[in-house]
SERO-4910 file (N, C-alpha, C, O; in steps of 0.05 Angstrom, whole numbers):
BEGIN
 pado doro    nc1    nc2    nc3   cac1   cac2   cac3    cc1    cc2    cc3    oc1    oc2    oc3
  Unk    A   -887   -403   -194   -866   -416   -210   -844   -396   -215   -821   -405   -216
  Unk    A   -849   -359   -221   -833   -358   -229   -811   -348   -201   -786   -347   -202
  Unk    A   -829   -342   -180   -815   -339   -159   -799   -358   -145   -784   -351   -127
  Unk    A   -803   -385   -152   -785   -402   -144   -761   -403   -162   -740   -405   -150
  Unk    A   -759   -400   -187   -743   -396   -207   -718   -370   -203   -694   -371   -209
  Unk    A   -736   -349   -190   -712   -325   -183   -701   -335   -159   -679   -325   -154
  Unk    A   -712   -355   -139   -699   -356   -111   -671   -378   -122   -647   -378   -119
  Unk    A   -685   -391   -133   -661   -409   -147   -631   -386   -160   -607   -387   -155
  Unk    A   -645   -370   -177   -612   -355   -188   -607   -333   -170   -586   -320   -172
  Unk    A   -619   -330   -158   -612   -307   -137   -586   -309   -126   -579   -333   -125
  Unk    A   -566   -288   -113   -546   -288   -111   -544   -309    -82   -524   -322    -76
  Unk    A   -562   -308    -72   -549   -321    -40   -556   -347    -49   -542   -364    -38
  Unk    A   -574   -356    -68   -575   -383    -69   -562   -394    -74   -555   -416    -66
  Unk    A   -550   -376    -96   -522   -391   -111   -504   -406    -95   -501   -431    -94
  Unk    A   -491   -382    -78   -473   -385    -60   -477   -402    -41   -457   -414    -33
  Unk    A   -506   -407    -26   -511   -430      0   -518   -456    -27   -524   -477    -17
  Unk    A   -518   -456    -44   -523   -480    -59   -498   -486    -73   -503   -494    -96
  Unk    A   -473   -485    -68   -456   -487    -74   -441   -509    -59   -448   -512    -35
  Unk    A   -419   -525    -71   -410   -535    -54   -390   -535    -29   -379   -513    -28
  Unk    A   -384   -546    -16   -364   -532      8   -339   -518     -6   -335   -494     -3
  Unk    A   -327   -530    -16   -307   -525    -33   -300   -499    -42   -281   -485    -36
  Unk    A   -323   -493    -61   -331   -465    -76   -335   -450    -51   -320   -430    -47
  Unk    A   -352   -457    -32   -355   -437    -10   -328   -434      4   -328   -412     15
  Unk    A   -314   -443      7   -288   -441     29   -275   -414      3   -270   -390      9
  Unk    A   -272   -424    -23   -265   -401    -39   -268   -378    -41   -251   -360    -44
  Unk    A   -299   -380    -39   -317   -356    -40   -299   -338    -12   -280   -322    -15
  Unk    A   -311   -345     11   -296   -340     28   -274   -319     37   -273   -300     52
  Unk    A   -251   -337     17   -226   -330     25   -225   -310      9   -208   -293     17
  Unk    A   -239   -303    -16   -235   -284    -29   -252   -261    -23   -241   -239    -28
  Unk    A   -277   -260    -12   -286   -243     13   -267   -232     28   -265   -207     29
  Unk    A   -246   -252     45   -245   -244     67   -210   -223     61   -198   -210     78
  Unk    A   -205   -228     36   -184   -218     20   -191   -194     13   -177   -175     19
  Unk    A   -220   -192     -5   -235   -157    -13   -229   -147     14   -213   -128     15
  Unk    A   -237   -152     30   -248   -129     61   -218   -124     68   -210   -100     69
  Unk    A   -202   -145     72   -172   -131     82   -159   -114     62   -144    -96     69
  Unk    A   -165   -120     35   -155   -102     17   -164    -78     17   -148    -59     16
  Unk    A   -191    -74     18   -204    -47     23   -203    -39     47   -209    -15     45
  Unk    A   -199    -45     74   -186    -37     90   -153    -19     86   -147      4     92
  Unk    A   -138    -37     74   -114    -19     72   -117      1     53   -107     24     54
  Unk    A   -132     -9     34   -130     22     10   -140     39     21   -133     61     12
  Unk    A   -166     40     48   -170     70     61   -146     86     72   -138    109     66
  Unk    A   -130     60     95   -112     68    111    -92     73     91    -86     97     96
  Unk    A    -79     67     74    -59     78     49    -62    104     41    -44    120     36
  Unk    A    -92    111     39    -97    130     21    -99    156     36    -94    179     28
  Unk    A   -109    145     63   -106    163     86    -73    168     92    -65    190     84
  Unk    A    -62    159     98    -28    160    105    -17    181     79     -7    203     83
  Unk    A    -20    171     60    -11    186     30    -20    217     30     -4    235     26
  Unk    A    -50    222     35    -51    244     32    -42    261     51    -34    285     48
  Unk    A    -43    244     76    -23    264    100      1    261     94      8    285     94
  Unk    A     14    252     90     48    253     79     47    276     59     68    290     58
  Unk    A     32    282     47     38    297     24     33    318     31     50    336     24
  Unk    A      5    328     51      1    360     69     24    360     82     39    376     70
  Unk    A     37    347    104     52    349    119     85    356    106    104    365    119
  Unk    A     84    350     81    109    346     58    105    379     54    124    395     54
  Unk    A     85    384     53     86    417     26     80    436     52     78    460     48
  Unk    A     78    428     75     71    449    106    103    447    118    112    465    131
  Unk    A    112    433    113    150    429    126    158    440    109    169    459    120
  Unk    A    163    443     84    174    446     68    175    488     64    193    505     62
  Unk    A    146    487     64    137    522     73    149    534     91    158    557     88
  Unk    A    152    514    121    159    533    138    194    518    137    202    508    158
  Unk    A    207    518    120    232    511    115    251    530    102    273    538    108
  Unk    A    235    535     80    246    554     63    231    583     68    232    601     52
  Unk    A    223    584     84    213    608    104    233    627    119    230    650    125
  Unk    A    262    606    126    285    630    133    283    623    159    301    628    174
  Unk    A    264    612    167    274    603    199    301    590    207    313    574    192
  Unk    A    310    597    228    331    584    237    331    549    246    321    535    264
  Unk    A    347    543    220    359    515    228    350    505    254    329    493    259
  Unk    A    371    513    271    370    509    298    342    497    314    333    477    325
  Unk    A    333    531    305    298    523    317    282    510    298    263    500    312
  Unk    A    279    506    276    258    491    270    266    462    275    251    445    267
  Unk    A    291    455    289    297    431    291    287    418    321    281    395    329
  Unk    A    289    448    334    276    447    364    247    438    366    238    422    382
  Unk    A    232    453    344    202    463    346    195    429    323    172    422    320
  Unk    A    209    418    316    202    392    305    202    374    324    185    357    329
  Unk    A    227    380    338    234    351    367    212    355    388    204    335    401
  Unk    A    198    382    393    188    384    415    156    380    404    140    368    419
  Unk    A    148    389    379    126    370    376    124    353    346    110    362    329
  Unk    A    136    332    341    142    316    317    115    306    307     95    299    321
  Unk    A    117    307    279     92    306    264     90    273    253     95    267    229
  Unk    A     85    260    268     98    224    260     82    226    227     96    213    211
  Unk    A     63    236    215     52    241    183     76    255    158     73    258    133
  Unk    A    100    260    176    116    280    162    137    269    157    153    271    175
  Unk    A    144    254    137    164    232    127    185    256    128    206    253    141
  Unk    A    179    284    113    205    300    110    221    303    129    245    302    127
  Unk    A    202    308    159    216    319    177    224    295    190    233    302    212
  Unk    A    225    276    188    241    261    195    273    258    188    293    254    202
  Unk    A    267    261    159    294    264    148    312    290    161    333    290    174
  Unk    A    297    312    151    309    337    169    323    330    190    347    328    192
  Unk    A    302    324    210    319    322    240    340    298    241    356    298    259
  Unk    A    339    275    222    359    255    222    387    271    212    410    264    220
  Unk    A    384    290    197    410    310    183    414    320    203    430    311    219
  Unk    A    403    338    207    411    361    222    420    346    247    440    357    256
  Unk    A    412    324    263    421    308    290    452    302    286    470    307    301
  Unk    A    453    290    264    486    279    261    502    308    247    527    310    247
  Unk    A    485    328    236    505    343    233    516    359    264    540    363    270
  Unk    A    498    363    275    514    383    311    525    364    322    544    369    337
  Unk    A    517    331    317    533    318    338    561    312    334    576    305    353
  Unk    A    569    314    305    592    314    292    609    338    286    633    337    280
  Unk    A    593    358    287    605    393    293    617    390    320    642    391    321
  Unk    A    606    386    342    610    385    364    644    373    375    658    380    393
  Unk    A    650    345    348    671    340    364    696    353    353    695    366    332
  Unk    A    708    352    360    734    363    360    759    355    337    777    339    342
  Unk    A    757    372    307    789    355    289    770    342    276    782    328    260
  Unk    A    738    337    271    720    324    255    731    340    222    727    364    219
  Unk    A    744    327    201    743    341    177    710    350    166    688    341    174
  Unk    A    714    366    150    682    382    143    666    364    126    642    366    121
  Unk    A    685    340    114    677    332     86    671    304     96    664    287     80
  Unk    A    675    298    125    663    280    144    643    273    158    636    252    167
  Unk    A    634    298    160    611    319    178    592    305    159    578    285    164
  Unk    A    591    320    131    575    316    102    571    284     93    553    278     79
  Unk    A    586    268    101    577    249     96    565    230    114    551    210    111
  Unk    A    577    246    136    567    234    167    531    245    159    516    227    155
  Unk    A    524    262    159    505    275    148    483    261    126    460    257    132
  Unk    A    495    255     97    488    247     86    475    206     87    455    196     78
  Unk    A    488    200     94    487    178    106    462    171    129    445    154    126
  Unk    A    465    189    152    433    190    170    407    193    156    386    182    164
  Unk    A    411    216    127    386    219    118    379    204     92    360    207     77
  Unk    A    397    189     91    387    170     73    383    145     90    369    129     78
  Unk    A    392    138    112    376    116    130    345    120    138    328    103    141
  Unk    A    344    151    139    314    155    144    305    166    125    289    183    132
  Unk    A    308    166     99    288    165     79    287    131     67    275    130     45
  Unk    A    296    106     77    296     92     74    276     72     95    273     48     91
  Unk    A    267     82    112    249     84    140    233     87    123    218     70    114
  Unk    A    233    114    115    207    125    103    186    109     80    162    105     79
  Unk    A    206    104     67    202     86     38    193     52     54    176     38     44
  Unk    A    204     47     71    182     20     80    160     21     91    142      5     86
  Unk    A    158     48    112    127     57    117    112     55     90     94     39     87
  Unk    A    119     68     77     98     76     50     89     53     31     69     54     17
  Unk    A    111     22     34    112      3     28     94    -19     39     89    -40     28
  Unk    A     86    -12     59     78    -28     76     56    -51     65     63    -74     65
  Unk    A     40    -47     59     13    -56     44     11    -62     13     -9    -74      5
  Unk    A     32    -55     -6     36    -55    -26     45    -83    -30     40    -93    -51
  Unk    A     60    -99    -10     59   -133    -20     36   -142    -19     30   -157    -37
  Unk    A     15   -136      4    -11   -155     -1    -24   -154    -18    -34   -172    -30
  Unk    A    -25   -120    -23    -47   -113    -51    -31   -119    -76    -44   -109    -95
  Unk    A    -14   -129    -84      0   -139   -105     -7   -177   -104    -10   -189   -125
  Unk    A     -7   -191    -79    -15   -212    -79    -43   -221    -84    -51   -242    -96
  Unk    A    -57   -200    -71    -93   -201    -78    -96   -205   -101   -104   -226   -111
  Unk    A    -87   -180   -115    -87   -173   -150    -78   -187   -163    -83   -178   -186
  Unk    A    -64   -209   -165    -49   -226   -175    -63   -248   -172    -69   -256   -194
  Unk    A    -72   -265   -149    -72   -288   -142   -103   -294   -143   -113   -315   -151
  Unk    A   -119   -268   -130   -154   -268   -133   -164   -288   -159   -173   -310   -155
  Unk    A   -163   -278   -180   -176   -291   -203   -165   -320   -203   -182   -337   -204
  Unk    A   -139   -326   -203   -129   -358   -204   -152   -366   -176   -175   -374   -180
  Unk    A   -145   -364   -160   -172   -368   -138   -192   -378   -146   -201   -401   -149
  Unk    A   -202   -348   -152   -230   -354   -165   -236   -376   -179   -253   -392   -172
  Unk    A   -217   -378   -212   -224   -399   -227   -216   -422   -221   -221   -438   -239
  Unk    A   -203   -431   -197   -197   -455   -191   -223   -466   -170   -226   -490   -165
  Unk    A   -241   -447   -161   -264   -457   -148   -287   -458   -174   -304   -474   -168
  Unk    A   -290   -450   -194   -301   -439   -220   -298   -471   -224   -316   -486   -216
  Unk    A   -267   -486   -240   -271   -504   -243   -282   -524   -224   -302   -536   -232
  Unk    A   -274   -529   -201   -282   -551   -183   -320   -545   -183   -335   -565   -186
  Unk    A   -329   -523   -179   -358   -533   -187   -370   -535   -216   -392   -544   -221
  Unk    A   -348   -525   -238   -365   -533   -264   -358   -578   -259   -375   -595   -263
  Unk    A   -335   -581   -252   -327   -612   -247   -360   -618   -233   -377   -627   -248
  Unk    A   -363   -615   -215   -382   -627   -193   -406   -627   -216   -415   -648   -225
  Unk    A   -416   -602   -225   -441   -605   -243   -440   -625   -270   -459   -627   -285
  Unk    A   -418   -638   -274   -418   -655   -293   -414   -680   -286   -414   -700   -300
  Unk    A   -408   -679   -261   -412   -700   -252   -442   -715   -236   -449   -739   -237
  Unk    A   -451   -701   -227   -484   -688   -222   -495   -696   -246   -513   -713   -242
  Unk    A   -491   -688   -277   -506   -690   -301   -500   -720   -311   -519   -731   -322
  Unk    A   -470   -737   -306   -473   -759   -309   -493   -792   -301   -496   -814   -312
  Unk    A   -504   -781   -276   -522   -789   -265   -553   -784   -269   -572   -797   -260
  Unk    A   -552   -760   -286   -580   -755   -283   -586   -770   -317   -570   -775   -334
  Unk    A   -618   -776   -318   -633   -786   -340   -634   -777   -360   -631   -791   -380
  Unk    A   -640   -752   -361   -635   -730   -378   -626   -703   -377   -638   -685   -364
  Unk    A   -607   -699   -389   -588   -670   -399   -601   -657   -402   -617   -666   -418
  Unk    A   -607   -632   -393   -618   -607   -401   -595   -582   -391   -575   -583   -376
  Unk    A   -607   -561   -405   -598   -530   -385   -608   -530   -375   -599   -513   -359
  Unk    A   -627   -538   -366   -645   -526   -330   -626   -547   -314   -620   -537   -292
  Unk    A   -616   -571   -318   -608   -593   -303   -573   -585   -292   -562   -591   -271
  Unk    A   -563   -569   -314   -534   -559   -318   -528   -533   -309   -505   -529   -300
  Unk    A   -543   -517   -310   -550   -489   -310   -540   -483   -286   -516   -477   -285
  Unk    A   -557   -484   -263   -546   -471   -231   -525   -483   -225   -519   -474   -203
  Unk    A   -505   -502   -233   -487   -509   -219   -467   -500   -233   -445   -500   -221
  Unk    A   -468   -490   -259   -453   -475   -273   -445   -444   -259   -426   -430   -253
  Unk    A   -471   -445   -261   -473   -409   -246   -457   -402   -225   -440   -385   -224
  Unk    A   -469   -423   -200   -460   -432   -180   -426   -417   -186   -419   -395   -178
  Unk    A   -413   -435   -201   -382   -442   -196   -370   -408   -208   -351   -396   -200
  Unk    A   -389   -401   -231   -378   -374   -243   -376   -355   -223   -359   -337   -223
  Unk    A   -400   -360   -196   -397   -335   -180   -377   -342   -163   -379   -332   -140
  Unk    A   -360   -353   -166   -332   -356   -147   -309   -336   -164   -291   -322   -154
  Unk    A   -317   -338   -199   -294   -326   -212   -298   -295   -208   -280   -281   -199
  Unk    A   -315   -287   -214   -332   -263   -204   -326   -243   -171   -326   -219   -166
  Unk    A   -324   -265   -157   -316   -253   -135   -287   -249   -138   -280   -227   -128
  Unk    A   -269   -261   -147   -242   -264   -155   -235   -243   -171   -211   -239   -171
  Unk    A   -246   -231   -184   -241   -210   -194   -263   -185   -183   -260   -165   -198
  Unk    A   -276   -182   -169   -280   -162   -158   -256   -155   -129   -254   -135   -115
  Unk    A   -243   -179   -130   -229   -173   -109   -199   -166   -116   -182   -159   -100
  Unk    A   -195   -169   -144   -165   -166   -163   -170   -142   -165   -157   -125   -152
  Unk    A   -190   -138   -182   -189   -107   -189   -184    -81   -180   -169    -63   -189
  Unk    A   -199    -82   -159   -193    -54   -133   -160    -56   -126   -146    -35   -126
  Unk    A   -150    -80   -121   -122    -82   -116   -105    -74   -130    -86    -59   -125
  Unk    A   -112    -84   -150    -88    -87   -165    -94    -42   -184    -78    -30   -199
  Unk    A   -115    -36   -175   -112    -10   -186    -97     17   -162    -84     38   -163
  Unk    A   -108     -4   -140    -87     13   -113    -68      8   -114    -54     26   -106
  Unk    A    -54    -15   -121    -27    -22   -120    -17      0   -141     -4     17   -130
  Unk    A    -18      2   -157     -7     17   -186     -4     46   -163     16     56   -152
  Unk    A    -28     53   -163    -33     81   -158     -9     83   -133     12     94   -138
  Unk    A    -14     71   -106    -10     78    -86     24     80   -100     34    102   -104
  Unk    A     36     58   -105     63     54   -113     74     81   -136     98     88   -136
  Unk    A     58     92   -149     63    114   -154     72    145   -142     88    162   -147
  Unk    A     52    140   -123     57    160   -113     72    163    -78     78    181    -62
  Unk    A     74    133    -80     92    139    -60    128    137    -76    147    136    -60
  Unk    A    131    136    -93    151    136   -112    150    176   -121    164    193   -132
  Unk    A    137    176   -114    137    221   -112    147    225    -86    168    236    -79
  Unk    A    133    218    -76    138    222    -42    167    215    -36    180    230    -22
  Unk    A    176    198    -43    209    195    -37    222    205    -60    246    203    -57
  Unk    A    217    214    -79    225    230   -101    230    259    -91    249    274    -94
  Unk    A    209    261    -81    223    291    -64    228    287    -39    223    308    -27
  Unk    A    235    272    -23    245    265      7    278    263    -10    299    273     -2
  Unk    A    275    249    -29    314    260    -36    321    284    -45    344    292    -41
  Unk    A    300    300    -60    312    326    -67    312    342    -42    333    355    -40
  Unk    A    297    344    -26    299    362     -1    327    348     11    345    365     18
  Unk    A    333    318     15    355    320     22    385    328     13    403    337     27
  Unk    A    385    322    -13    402    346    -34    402    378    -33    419    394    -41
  Unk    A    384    379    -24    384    418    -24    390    420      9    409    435     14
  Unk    A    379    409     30    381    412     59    412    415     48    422    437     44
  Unk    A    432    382     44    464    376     45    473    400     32    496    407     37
  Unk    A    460    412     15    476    435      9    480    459     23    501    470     28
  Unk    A    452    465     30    441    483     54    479    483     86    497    498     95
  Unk    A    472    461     88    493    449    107    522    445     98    538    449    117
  Unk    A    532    439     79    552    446     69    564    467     57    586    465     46
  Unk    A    549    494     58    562    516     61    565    527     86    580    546     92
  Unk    A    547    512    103    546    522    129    572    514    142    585    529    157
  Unk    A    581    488    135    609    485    142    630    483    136    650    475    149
  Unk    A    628    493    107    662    509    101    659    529    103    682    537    108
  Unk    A    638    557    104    633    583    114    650    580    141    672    591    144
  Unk    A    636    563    165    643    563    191    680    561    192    693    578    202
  Unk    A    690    537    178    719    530    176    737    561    167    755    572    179
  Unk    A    720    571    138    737    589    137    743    618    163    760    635    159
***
C-alpha cells in the first residue's frame, strides 16, 4: 500500500499522469532550462575570455611596443576572444589609411579615427549581447508558463471532482500536485535566467566600459602622434 502511494506522488508520475496540456508545458519549459543553460556556459565562457584577452592586450600595449608592430603582430595572428584588439586595429587601420593621403587635415584623421573605433566597439557590444534577449525572455515569461499550465490542471481536477461521488484530498490531491509541478518547473527555469541575465549584463557593461576608455587613451595616444608629425 504504501509503495503504491509513493509511485503515485513520485515525480515521474506526476508528470506522465498529467494531462497533455500540462505536459506540452512541462516541456517547453524543459526545453527552455537546457537552452538557457546552454548559453549561460557559452556566455560565461566568452566573458571570461574577453576579459584575459582584455588585461593580456592591454599589458602588451602599454609595454612601449611599437604601434606599428603590435598592429602587425595582431593582423597576423588575431585573437577573435579580444574585443580590445579589435578596436585597436579598427583605429589604428583608418588612422595610416588616412595619414597616407595627401592635404588630409589632422583633426580629420582623429575623427576619421574615432568613428572606426567606435563602430567596432559597437560590434563588440552586440557579440556580448547576444543571448541576453533570450535569457531575459526565459526569466520573464517561465513562471507565467508555468502557472498557466498550474491553472489548466488545477481546472481539469475540479472538473474530475465534479463527477466524482465523493470529495476527498486523496480524490483532489494528485491532480493538484500534478498541475503545481508545471509551476515549479517554471521557475526553476526563471531563476537561473533571470540571475545570468543580471550578471552577464553587468559585466559585459565593464567590458565595454573599458573598450571606451582604451579608446580614449589609444585617440590620445594618436593625436599627439599627429600634430607632433604636422609640426
Amino acid at each position: 500500500m504504501e509503495a503504491n502511494v509513493v509511485d503515485h506522488t513520485s515525480m515521474w508520475s506526476l508528470v506522465s499522469n498529467a494531462s497533455v496540456v500540462v505536459q506540452l508545458v512541462m516541456l517547453t519549459l524543459v526545453a527552455a532550462s537546457v537552452t538557457s543553460w546552454i548559453m549561460i556556459f557559452q556566455r560565461s565562457t566568452m566573458l571570461r575570455a574577453g576579459r584575459r584577452a582584455l588585461d593580456a592586450f592591454e599589458e602588451r600595449f602599454w609595454s612601449g611596443i611599437d604601434l606599428s608592430k603590435l598592429y602587425r603582430q595582431a593582423g597576423s595572428n588575431p585573437d577573435p576572444d579580444s574585443g580590445v584588439e579589435q578596436v585597436f586595429r579598427a583605429g589604428f587601420k583608418e588612422f595610416s589609411r588616412l595619414r597616407q593621403q595627401q592635404g588630409v587635415d589632422p583633426d580629420a584623421v582623429m575623427e576619421g579615427v574615432a568613428r572606426a573605433m567606435r563602430v567596432a566597439i559597437s560590434r563588440e557590444e552586440e557579440k556580448l549581447e547576444q543571448s541576453l534577449p533570450f535569457l531575459a525572455t526565459v526569466g520573464s515569461t517561465s513562471p507565467y508558463i508555468g502557472l498557466f499550465g498550474t491553472v489548466w490542471g488545477i481546472m481539469n481536477s475540479f472538473r474530475g471532482l465534479a463527477s466524482a461521488q465523493q470529495a476527498t484530498l486523496a480524490t483532489v490531491a494528485p491532480g493538484i500536485a500534478e498541475a503545481l509541478v508545471a509551476t515549479a518547473i517554471g521557475l526553476f527555469a526563471a531563476i537561473p535566467a533571470v540571475i545570468a541575465y543580471n550578471r552577464f549584463a553587468a559585466r559585459s557593461e565593464v567590458l565595454i566600459g573599458r573598450y571606451y576608455t582604451f579608446a580614449d587613451e589609444f585617440q590620445a595616444i594618436l593625436h599627439r602622434k599627429v600634430h607632433t608629425s604636422e609640426e
